[in-house]
C-alpha positions in Angstrom: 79.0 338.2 172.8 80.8 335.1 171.4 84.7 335.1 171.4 85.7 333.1 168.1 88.0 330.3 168.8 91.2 330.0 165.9 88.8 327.2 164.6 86.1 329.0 164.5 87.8 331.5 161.6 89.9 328.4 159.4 86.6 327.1 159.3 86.7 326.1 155.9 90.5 326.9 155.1 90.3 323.8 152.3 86.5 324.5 151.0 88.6 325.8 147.9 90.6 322.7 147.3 87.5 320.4 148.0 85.0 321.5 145.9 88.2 321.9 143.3 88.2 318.3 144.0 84.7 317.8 143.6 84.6 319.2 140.3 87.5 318.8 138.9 88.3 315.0 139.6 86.9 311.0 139.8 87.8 308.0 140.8 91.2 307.3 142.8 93.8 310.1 141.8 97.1 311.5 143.7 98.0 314.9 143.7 101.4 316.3 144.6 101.9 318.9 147.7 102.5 321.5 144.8 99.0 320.8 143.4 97.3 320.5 146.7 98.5 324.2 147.4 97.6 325.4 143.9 94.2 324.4 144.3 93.8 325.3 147.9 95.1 328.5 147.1 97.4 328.8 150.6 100.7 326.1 151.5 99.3 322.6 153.2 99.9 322.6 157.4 99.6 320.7 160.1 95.8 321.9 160.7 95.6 319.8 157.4 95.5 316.7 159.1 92.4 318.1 160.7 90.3 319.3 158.1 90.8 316.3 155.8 87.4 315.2 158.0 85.4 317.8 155.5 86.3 316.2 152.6 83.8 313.3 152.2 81.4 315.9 152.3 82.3 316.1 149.2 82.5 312.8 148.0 86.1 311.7 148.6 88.7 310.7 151.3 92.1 311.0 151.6 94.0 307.9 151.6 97.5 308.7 152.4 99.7 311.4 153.0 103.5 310.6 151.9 105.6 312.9 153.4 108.7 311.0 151.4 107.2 311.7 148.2 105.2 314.9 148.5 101.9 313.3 147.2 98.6 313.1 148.8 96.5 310.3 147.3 92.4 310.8 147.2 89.8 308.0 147.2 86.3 308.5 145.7 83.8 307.4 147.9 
């Protein structure tokens, strides 16, 4: 029997805001902490940091993080 890591079950705690990404936006575009929780349906974290990796799967980046302004900006690649 496998013991699931803590990884193992967030896997894919942002699939929801990605593919709200992938659908929903183009180009280079910013989005506010608010919005990022909106769309993600759960508050933004540390682990966040980490799972920014799944998100050219999906066709974009993130750029940068401003923890002064609230704002994460997104690239299209």
């Amino acid at each position: 029997m496998k013991v699931l890591e803590s990884e193992d079950i967030d896997m894919g705690k942002y699939d929801q805001l990605w593919q709200y990404i992938k659908d929903n936006k183009t180009g280079n575009f910013e989005l506010s902490f608010d919005e990022v929780e909106k769309a993600a349906g759960r508050p933004i974290d540390h682990s966040f940091l980490r799972y920014k990796k799944e998100l050219p799967d999906y066709g974009f980046e993130v750029k940068k993080i401003s923890l002064k302004n609230k704002t994460v900006k997104f690239h299209q690649l």
